[in-house]
C-alpha positions as CSV (number, residue, x, y, z in Angstrom):
1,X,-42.2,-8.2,-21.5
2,X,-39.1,-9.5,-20.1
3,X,-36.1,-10.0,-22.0
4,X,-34.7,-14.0,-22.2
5,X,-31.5,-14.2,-20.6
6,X,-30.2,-11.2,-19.9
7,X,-28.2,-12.7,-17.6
8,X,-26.5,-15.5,-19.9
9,X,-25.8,-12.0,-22.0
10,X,-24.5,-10.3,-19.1
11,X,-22.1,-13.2,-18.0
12,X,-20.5,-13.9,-21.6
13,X,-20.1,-10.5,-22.0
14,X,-18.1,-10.0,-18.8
15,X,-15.8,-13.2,-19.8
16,X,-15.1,-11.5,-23.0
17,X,-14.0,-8.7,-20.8
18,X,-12.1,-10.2,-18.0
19,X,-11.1,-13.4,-19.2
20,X,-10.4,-16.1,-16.6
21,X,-6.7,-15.4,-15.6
22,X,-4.7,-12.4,-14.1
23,X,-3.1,-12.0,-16.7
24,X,-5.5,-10.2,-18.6
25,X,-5.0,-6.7,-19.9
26,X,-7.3,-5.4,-17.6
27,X,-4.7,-3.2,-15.4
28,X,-3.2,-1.8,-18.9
29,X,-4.6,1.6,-17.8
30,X,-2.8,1.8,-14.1
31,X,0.7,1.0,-13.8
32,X,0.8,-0.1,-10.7
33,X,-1.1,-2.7,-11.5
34,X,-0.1,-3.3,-15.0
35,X,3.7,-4.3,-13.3
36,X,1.8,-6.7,-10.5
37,X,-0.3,-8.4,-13.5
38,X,3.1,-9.5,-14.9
39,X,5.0,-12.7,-14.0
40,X,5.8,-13.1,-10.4
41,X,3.7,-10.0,-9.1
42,X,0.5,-12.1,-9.0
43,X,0.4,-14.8,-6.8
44,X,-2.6,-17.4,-6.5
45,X,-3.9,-19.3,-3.4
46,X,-6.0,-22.1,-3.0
47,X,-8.0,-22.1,0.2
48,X,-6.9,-20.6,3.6
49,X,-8.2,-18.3,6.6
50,X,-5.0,-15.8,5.7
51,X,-2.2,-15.6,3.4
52,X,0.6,-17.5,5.6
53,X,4.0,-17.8,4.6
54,X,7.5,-19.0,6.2
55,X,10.4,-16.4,6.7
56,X,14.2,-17.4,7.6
57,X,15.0,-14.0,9.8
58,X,18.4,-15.1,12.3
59,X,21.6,-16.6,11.9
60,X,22.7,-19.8,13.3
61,X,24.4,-18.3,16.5
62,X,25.9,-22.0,17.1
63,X,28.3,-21.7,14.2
64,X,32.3,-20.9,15.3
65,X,35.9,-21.9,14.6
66,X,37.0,-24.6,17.3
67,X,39.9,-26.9,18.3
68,X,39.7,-31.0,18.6
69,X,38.9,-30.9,21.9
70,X,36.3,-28.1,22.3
71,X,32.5,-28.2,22.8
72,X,29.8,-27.1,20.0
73,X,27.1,-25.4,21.2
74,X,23.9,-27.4,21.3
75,X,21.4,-24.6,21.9
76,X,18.5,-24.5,19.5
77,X,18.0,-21.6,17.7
78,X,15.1,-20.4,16.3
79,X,15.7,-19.4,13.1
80,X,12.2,-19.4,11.5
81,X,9.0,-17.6,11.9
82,X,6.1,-17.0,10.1
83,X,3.8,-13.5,8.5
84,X,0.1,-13.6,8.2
85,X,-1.7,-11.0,6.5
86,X,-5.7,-11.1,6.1
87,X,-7.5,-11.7,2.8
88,X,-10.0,-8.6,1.9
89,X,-12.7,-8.7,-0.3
90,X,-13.9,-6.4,-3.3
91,X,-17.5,-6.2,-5.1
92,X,-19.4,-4.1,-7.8
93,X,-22.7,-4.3,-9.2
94,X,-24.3,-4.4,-13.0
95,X,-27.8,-3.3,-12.9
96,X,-29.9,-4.0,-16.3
97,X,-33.4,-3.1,-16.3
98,X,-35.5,-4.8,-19.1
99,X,-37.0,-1.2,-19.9
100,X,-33.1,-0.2,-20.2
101,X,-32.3,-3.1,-22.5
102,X,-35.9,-2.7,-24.6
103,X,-34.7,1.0,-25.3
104,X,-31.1,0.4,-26.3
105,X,-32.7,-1.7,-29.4
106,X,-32.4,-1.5,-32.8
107,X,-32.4,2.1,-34.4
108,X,-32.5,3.5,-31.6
109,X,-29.4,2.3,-29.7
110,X,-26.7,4.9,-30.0
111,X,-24.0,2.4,-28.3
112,X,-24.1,-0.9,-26.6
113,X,-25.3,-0.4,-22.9
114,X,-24.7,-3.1,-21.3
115,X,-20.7,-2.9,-23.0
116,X,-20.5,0.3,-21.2
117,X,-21.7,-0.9,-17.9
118,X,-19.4,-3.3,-18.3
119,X,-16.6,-1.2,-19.4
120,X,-17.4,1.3,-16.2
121,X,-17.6,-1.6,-14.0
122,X,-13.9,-2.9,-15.4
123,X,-12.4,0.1,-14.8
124,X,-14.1,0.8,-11.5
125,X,-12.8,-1.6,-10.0
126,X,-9.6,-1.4,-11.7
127,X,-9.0,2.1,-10.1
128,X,-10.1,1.0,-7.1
129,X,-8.1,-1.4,-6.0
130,X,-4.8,0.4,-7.4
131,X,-6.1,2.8,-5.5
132,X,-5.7,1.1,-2.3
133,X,-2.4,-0.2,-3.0
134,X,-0.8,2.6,-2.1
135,X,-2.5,3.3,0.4
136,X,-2.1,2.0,4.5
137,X,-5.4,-0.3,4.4
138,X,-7.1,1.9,6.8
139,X,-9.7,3.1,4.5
140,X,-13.7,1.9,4.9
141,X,-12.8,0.5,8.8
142,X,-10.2,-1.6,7.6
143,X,-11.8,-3.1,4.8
144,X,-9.4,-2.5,1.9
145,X,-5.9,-3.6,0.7
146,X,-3.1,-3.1,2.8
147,X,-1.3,-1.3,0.3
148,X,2.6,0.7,-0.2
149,X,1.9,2.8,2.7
150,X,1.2,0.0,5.1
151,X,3.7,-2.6,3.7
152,X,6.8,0.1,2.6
153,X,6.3,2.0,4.9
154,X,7.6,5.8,5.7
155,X,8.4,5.2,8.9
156,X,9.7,1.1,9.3
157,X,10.4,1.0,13.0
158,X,7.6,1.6,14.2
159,X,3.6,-0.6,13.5
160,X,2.9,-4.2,12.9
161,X,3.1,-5.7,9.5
162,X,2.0,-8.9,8.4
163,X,1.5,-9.7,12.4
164,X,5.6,-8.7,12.6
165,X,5.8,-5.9,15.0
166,X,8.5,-3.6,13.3
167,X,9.6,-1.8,16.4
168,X,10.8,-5.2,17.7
169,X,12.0,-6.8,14.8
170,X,14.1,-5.2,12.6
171,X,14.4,-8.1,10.0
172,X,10.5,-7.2,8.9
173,X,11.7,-3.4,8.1
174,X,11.6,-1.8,4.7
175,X,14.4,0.6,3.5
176,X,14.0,4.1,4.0
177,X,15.8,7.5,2.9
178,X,15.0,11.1,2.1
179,X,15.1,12.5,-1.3
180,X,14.8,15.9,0.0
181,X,16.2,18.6,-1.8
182,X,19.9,20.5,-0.3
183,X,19.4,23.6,-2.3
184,X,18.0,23.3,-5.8
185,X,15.0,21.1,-6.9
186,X,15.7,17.4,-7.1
187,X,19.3,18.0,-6.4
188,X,20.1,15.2,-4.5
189,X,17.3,12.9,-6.4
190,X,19.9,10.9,-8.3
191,X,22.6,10.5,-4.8
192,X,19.1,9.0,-3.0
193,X,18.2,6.5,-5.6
194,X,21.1,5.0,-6.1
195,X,21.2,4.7,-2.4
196,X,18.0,3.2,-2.0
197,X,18.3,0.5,-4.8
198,X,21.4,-0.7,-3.1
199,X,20.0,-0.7,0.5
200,X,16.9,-3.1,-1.2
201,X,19.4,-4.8,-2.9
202,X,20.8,-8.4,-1.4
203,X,24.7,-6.6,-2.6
204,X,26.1,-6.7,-5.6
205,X,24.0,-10.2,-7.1
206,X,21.0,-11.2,-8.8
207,X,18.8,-9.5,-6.3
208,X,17.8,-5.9,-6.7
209,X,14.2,-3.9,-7.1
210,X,12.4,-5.2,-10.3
211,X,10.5,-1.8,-11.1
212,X,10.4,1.9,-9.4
213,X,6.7,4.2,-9.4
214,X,6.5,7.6,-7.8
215,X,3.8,10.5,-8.5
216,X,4.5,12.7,-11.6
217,X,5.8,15.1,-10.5
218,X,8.8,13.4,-9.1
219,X,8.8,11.5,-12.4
220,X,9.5,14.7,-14.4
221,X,11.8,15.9,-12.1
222,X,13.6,13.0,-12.6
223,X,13.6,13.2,-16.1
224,X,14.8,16.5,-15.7
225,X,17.9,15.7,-14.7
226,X,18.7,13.8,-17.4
227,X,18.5,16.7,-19.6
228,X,21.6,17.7,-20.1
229,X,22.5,14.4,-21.4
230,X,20.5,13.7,-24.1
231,X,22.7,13.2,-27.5
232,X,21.1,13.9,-30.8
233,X,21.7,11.6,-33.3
234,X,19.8,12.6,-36.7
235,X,20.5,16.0,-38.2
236,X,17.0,16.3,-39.4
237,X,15.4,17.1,-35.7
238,X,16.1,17.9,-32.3
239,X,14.1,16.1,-29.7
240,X,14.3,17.3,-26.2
241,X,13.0,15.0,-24.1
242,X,12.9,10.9,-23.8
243,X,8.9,8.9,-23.9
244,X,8.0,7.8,-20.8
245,X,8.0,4.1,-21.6
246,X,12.0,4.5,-22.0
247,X,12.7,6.0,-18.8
248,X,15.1,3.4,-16.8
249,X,17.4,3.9,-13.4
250,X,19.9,1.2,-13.4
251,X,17.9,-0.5,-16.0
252,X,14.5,-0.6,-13.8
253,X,11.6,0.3,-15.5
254,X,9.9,3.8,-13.9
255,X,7.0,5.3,-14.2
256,X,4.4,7.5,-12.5
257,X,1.1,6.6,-11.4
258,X,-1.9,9.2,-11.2
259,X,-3.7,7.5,-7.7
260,X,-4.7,10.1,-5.5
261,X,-3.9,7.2,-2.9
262,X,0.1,7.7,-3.6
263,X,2.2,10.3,-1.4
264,X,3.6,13.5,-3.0
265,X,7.6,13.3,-2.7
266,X,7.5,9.6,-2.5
267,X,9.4,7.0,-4.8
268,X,9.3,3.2,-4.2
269,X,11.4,0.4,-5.3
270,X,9.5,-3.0,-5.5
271,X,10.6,-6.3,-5.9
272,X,7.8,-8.7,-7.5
273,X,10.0,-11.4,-5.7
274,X,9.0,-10.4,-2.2
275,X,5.7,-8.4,-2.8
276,X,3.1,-9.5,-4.8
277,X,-0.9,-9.1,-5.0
278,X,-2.1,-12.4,-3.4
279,X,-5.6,-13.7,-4.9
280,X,-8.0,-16.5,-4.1
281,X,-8.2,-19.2,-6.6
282,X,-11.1,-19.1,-8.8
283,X,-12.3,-15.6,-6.8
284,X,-10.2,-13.1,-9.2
285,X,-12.8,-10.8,-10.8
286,X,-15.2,-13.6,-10.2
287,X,-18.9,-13.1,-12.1
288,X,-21.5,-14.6,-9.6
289,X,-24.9,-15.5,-11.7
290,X,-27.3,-12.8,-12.5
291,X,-30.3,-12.5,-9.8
292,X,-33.2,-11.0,-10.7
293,X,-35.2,-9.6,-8.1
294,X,-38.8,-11.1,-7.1
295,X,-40.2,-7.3,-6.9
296,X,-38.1,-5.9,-9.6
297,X,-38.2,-6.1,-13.9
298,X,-34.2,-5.6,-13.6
299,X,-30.9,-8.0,-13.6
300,X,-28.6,-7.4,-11.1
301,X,-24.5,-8.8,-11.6
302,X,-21.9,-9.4,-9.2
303,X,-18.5,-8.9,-9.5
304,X,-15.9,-9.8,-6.8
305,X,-12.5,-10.1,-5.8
306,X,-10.5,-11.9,-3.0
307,X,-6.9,-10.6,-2.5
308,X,-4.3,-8.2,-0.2
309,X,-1.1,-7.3,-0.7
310,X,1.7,-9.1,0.7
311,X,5.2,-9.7,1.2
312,X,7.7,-12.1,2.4
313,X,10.7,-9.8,2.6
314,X,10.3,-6.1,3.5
315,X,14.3,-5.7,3.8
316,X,14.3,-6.1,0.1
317,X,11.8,-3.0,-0.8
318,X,12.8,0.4,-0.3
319,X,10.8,3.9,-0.6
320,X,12.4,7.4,-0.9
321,X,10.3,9.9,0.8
322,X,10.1,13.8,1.1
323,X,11.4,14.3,-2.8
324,X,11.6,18.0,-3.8
């Protein structure tokens, strides 16, 4: 017999999950994601073909010292242009069969089922789309996120961004450096950083990178060399090493991130000011209604997303690549 509202059940439960706002704790596993989900990094749009945004990228040429009787320039200058970057859409399924939800009954249930499905969906999707954040959106034709690898890119002359072609506009270009090695491991880790920060930095101002994620290995090599600075300051212990939540350059917040999706030997230097994850009003982990096939005994539920990447000002993100 089939069971009554399964899918009133289904979509409760996945509210109690999700909740209705970015905000939500669901990124607390992947840090990428966890520093997007905070503040500024999530950014919400309401309607639109593509995510569109005005850049100022030239100076005022007409500007110059004069005398009384001289001429100013009257040429217009165009000072203003404009990026576009495509929306890209995200699904997963929740399949409940009535026999499924008959069995997972009473004495016999060893855990909630459908809270595990939802659980696995959650984090599904969760690690998917950190996933593709790092990487160049080329992945399933085209389909997915233009992520770090498309938008901070290793190589910034060349490829269009955002419809910006890169090798013709050197406004839309992200910082670049090596953090290759001279002689000894991660020996020249610490010279590249700081030059990296300052090259995404607007000078010495309010503007500079808001957080900094590499792979682990790069993280502990980081750590590393900070080593022989640690001070110990209780007579009753000796700890040799710092947590990973305490680990700051210049005050940023750093950490690794385990995506397959991110490049060996690379460290990047966001700015939640001019990148952020873009989403569709009222389309963030959006729960269509439960449809229960005509042929079937089974619900089937719908999650979806609508978001990219984006960013308004590539000048003022930097990446550090070959690190060893």
């Amino acid at each position: 017999m089939p069971v009554p509202n399964i899918g009133q059940v289904l979509a409760n439960a996945w509210t109690s999950y999700v909740g209705g706002t970015p905000e939500d704790n669901i990124f607390e596993d992947y840090w990428l994601f966890d520093q997007f989900s905070k503040g500024q990094g999530f950014k919400s749009f309401d309607g639109g073909t593509t995510i569109n945004g005005a850049i100022d990228y030239a100076l005022n040429t007409t500007v110059s010292s004069y005398t009384d009787t001289d001429t100013i320039s009257t040429s217009r200058i165009d000072v203003f242009d404009e990026f576009q970057f495509n929306w890209k859409e995200y699904a997963g399924n929740v399949v409940m069969s009535y026999l499924e939800e008959a069995k997972n009954q009473g004495s016999a249930r060893k855990f909630d089922l459908l809270e595990g499905k939802l659980e696995n969906l959650r984090t599904s999707l969760q690690k998917q789309l950190n996933d593709d954040m790092f990487a160049d959106g080329t992945a399933n034709s085209s389909k997915a996120i233009g992520g770090l690898a498309y938008i901070v890119s290793s190589t910034p002359t060349t490829g269009t961004v955002g419809g910006i072609n890169r090798a013709t506009f050197s406004f839309w270009r992200n910082q670049q450096a090596s953090g290759a090695k001279s002689a000894t491991a991660f020996d020249n880790l610490r010279a590249a950083m700081r030059s990296i920060y300052n090259l995404s930095s607007a000078g010495v101002g309010s503007v500079h990178p808001s957080f900094v994620v590499t792979d682990r290995a790069t993280f502990e090599g980081y750590e590393g060399l900070l080593v022989a600075n640690e001070r110990y300051t209780e007579k009753r212990s000796g700890d040799a090493g710092f947590k990973n939540e305490v680990l700051t350059f210049k005050d940023l917040t750093m950490a690794y991130d385990k995506s397959p999706s991110l490049t060996a030997g690379n460290m990047y230097f966001l700015n939640t000011k001019y990148i952020k994850l873009a989403y569709q009003k009222g389309f963030w982990m959006k729960a269509r209604e439960p449809v229960a096939p005509a042929n079937q005994t089974i619900e089937v539920f719908t999650v979806m997303c609508i978001c990219n990447l984006y960013s308004s000002n590539p000048r003022r993100l930097g990446v550090l690549t070959g690190i060893n």
